[in-house]
N, CA, C and O atoms as a printed pandas DataFrame, in Angstrom:
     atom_number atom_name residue_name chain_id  residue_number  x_coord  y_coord  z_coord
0              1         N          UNK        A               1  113.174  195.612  273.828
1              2        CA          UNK        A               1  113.583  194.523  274.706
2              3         C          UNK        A               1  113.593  195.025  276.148
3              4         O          UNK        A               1  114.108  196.088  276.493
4              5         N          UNK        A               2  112.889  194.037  277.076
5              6        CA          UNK        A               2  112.986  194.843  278.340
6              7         C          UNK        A               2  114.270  194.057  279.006
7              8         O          UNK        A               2  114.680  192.896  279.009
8              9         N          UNK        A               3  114.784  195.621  279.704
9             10        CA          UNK        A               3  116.312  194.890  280.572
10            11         C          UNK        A               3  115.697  193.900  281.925
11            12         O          UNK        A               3  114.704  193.931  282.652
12            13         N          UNK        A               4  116.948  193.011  281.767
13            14        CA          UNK        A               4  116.838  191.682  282.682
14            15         C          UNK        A               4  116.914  192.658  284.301
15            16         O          UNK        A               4  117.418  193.777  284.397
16            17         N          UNK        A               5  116.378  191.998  285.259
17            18        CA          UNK        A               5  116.211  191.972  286.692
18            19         C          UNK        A               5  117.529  191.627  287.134
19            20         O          UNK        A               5  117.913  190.503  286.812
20            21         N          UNK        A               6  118.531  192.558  287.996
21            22        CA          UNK        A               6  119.465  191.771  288.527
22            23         C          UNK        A               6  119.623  190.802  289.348
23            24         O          UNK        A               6  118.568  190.249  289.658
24            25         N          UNK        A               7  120.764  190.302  289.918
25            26        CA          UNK        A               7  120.576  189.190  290.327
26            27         C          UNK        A               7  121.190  189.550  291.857
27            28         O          UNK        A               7  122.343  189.973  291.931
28            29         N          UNK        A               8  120.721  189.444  292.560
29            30        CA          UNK        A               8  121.643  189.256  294.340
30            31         C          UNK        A               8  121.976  188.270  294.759
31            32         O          UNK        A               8  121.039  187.647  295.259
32            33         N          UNK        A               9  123.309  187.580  294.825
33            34        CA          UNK        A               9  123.418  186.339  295.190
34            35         C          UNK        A               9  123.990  186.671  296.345
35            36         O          UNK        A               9  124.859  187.488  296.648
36            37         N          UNK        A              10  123.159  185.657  297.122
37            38        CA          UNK        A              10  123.445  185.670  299.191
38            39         C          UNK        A              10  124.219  184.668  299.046
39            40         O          UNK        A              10  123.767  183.737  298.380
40            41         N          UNK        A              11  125.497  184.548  299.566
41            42        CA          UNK        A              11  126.334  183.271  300.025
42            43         C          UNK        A              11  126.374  183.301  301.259
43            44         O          UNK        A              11  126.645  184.289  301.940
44            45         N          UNK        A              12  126.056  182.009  301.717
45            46        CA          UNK        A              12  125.298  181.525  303.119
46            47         C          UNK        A              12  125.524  180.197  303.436
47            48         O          UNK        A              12  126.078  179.495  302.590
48            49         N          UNK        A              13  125.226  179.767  304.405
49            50        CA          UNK        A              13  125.309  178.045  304.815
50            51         C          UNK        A              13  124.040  177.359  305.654
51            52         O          UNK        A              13  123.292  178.233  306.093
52            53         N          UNK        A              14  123.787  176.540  305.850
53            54        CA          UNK        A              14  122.434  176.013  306.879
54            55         C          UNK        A              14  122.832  176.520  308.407
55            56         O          UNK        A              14  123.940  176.653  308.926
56            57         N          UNK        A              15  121.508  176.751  308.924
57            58        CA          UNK        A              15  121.846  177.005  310.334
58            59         C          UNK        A              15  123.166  178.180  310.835
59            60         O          UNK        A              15  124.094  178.113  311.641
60            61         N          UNK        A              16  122.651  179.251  309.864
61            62        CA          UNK        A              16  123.475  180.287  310.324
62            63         C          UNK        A              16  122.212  182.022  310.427
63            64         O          UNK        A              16  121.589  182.587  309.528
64            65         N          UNK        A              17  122.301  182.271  311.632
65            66        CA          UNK        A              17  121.080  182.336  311.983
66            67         C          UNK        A              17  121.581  184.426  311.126
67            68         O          UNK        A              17  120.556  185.044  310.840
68            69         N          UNK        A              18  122.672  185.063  310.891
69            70        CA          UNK        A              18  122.763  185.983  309.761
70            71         C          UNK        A              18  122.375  185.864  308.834
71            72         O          UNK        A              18  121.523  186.651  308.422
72            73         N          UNK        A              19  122.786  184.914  308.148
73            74        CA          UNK        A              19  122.126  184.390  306.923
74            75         C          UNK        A              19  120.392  184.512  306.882
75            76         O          UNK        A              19  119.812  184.932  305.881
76            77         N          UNK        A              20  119.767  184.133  307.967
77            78        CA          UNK        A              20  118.580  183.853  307.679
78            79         C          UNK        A              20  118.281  186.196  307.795
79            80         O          UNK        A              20  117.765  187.041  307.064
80            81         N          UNK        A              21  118.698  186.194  308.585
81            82        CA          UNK        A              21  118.521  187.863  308.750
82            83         C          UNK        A              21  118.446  188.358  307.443
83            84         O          UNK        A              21  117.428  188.743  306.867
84            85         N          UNK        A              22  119.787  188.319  306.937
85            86        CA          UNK        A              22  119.946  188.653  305.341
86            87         C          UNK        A              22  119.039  188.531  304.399
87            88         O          UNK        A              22  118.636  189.350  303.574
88            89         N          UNK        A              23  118.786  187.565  304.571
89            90        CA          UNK        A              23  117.540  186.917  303.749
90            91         C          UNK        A              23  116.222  187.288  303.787
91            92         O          UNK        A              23  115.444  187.298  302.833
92            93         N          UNK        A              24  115.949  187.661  305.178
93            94        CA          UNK        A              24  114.758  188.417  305.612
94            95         C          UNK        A              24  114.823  189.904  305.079
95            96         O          UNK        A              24  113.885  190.687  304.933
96            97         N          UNK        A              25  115.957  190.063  304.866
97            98        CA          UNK        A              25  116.358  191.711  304.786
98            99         C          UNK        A              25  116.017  191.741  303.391
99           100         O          UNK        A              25  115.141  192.562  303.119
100          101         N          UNK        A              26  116.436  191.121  302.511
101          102        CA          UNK        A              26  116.547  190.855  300.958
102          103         C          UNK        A              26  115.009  190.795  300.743
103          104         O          UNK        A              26  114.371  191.646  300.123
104          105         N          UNK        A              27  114.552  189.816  301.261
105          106        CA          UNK        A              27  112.571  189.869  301.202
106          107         C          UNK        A              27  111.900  191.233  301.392
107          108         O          UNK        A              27  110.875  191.587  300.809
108          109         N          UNK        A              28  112.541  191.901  302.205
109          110        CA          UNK        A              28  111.761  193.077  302.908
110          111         C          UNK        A              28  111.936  193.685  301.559
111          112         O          UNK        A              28  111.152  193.565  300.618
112          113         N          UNK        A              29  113.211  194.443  301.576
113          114        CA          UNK        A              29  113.620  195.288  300.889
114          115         C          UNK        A              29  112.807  195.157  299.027
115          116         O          UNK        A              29  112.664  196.122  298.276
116          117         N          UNK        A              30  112.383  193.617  298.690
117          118        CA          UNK        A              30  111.647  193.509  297.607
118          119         C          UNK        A              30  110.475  193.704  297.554
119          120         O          UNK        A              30  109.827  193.821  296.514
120          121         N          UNK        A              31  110.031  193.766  298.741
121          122        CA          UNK        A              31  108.662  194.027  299.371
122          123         C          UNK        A              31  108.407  195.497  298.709
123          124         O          UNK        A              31  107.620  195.817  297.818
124          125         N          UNK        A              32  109.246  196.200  299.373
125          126        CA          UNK        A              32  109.585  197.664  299.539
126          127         C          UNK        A              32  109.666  197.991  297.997
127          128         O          UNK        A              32  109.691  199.191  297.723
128          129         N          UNK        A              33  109.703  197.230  297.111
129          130        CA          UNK        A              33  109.962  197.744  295.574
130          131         C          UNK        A              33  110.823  197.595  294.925
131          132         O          UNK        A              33  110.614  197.584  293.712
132          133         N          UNK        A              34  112.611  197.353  295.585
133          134        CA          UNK        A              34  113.325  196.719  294.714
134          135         C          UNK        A              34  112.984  195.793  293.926
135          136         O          UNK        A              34  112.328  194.814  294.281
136          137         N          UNK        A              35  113.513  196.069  292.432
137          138        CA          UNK        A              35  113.254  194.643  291.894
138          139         C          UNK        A              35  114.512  193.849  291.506
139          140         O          UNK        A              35  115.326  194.299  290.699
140          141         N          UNK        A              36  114.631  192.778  292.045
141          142        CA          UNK        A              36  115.751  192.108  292.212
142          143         C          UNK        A              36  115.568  190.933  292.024
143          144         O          UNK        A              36  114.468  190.584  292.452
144          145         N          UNK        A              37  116.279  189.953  291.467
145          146        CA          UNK        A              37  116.350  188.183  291.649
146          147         C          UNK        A              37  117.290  187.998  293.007
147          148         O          UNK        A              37  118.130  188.840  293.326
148          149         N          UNK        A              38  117.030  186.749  293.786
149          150        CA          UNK        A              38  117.667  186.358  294.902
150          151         C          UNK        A              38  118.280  184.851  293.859
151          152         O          UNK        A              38  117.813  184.338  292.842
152          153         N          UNK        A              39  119.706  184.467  294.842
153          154        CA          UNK        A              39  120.338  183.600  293.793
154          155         C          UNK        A              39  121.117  182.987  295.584
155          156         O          UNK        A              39  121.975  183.650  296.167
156          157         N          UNK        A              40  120.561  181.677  296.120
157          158        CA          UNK        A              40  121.158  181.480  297.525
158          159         C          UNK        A              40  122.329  180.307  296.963
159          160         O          UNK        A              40  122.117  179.317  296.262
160          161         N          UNK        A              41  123.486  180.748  297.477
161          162        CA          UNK        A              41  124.393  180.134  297.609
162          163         C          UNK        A              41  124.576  179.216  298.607
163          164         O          UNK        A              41  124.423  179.716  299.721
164          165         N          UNK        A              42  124.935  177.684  298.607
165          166        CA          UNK        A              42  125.568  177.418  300.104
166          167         C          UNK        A              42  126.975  176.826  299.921
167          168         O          UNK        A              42  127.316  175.735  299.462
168          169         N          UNK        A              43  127.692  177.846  300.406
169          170        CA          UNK        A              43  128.768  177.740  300.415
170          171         C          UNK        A              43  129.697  176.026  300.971
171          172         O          UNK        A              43  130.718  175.393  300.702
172          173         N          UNK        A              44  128.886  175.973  301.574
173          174        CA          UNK        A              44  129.204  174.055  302.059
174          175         C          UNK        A              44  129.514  173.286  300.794
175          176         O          UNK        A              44  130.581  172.715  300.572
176          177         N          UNK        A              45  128.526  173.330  300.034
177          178        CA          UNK        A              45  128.815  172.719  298.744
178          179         C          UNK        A              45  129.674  172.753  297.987
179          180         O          UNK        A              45  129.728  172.040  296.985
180          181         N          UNK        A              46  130.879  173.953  298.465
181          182        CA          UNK        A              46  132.095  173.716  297.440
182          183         C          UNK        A              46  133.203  174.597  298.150
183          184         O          UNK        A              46  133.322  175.776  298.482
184          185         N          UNK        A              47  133.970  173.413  298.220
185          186        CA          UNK        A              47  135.030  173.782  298.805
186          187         C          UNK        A              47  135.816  175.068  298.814
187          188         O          UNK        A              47  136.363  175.543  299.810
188          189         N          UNK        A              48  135.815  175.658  297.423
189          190        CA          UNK        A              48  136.752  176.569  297.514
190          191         C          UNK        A              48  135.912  178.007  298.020
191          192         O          UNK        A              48  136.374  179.015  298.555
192          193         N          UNK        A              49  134.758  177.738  297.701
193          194        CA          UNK        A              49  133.806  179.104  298.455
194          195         C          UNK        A              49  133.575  178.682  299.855
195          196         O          UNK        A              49  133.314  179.708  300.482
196          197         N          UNK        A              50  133.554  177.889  300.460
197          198        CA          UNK        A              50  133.480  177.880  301.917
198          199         C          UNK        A              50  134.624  177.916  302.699
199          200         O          UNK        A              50  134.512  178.000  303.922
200          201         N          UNK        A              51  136.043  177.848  301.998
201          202        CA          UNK        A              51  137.189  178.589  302.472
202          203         C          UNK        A              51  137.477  179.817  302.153
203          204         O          UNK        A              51  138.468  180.414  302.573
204          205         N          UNK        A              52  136.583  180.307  301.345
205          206        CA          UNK        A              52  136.569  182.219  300.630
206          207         C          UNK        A              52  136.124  182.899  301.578
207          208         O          UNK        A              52  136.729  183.808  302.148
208          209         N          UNK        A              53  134.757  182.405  301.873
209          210        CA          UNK        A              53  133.826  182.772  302.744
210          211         C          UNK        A              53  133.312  182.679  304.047
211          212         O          UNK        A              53  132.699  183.594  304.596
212          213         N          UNK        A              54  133.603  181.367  304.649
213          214        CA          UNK        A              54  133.578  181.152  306.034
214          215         C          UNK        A              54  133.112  182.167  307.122
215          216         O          UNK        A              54  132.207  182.289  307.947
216          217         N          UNK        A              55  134.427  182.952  306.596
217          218        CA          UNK        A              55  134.266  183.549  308.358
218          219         C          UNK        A              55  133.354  184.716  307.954
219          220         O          UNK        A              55  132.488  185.161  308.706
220          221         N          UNK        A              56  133.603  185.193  306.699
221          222        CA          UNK        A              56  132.099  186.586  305.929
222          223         C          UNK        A              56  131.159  186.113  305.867
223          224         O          UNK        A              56  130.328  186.987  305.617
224          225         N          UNK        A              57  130.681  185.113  305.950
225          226        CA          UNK        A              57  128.860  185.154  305.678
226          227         C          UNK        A              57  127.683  185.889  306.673
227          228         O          UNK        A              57  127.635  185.928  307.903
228          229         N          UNK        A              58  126.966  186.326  305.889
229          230        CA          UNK        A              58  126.471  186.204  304.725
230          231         C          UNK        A              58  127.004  187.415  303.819
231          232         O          UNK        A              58  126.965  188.582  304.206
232          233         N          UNK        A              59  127.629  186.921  302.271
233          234        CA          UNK        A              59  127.954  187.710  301.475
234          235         C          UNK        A              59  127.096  187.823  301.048
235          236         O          UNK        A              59  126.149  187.045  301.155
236          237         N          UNK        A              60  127.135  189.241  300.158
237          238        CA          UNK        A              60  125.947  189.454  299.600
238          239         C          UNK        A              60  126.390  190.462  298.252
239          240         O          UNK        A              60  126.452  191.667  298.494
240          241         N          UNK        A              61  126.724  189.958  296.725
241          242        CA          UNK        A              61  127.260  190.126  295.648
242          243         C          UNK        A              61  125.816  190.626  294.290
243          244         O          UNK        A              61  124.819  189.995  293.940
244          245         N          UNK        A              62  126.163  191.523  294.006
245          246        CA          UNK        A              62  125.860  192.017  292.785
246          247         C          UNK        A              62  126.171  192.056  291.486
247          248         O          UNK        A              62  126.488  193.244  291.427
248          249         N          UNK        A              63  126.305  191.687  290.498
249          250        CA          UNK        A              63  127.331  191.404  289.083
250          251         C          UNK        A              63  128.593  191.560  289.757
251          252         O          UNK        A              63  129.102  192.663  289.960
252          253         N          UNK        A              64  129.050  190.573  290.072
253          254        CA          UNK        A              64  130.050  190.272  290.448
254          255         C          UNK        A              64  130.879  190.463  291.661
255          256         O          UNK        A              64  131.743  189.727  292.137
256          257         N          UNK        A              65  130.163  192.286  292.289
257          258        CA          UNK        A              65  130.912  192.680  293.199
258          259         C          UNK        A              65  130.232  192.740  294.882
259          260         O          UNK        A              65  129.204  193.281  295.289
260          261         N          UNK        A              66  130.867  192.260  295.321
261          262        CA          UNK        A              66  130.783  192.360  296.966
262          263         C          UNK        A              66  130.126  193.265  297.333
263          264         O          UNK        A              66  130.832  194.246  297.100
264          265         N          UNK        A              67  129.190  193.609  297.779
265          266        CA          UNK        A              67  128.399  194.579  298.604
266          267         C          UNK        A              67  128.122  195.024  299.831
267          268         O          UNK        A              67  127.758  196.107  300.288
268          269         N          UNK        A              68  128.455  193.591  300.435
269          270        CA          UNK        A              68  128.383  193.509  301.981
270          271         C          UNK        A              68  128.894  192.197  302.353
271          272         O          UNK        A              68  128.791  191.288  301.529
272          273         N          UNK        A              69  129.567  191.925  303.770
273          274        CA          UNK        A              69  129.583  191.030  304.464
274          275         C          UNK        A              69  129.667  191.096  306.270
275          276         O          UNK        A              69  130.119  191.898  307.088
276          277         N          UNK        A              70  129.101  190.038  306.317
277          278        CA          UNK        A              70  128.752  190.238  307.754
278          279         C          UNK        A              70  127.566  189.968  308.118
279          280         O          UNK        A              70  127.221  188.981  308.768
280          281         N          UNK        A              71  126.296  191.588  307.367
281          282        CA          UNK        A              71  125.254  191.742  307.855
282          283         C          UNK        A              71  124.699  191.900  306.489
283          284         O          UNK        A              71  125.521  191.419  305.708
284          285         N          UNK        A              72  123.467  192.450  305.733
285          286        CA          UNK        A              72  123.391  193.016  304.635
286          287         C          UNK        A              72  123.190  194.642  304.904
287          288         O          UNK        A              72  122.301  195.093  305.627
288          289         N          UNK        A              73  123.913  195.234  304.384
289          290        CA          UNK        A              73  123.681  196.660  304.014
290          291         C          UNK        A              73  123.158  197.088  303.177
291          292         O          UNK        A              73  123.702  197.448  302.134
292          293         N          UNK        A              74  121.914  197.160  303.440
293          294        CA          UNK        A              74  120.570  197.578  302.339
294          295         C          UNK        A              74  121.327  199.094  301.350
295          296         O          UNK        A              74  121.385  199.132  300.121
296          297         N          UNK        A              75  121.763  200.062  302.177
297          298        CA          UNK        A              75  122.096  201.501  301.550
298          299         C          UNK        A              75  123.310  201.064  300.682
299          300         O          UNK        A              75  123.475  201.847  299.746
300          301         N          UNK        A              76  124.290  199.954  300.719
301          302        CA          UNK        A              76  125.505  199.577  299.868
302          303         C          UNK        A              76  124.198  198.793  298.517
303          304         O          UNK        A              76  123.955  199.220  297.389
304          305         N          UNK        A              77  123.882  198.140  298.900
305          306        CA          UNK        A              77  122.913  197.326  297.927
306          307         C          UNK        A              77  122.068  198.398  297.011
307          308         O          UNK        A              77  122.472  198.650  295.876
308          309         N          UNK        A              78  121.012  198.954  297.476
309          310        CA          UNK        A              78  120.514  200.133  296.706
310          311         C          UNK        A              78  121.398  200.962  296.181
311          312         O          UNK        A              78  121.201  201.282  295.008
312          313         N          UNK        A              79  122.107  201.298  296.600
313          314        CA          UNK        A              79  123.305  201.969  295.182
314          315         C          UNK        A              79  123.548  200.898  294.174
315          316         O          UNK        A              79  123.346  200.917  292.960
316          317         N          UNK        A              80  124.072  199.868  295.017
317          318        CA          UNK        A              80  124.746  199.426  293.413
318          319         C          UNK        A              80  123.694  198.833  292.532
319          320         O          UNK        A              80  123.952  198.850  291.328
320          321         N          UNK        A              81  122.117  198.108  293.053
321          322        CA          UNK        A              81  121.216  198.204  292.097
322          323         C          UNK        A              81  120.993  199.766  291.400
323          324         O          UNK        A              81  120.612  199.868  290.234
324          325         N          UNK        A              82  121.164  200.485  291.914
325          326        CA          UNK        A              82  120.719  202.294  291.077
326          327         C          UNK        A              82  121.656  202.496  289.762
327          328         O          UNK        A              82  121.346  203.013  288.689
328          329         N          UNK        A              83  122.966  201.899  290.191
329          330        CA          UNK        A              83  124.024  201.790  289.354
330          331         C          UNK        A              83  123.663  200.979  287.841
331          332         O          UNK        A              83  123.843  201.224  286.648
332          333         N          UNK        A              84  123.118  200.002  288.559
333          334        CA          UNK        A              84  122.966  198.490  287.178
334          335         C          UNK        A              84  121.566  199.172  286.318
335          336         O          UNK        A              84  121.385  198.829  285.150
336          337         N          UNK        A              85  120.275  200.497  287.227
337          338        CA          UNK        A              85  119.410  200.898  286.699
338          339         C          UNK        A              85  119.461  201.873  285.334
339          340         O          UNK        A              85  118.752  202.053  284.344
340          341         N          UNK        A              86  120.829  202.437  285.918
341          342        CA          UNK        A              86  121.332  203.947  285.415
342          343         C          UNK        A              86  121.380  203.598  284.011
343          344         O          UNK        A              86  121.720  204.438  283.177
């Protein structure tokens, strides 16, 4: 059985011009060989994540755990995919 691709979910909103960075960053970095699923959140859509998140976006979560907020931190991200590889 081959293991599943993780998942990176970006939580983000329209017209937030980090978000789009992040996102660019997330592309690159798959470019580059990560293999990863992207999973875009918009936090607008539900109340209780756009009061979680607001003022952090763009989050950027791995099975479950926080990886970055703010900006994306590619070197926090590549660990914890190395982690889910291991």
């Amino acid at each position: 059985m081959t293991p599943s691709r993780p998942t990176v979910v970006l939580y983000g909103r329209p017209d937030c011009h980090l978000c789009d960075e992040a996102r660019s960053e997330l592309e690159r970095l798959r470019r580059e060989g990560l293999d990863f699923e992207v999973d875009e959140v918009n936090i607008e859509e539900e109340d209780e994540l756009h009061g979680r998140f607001l003022e952090r976006i763009p989050v950027v979560e791995v099975d479950g755990e926080i990886v970055s907020e703010l900006f994306l931190d590619a070197a926090g991200l590549r660990a914890r995919l190395d982690t889910l590889s291991a």
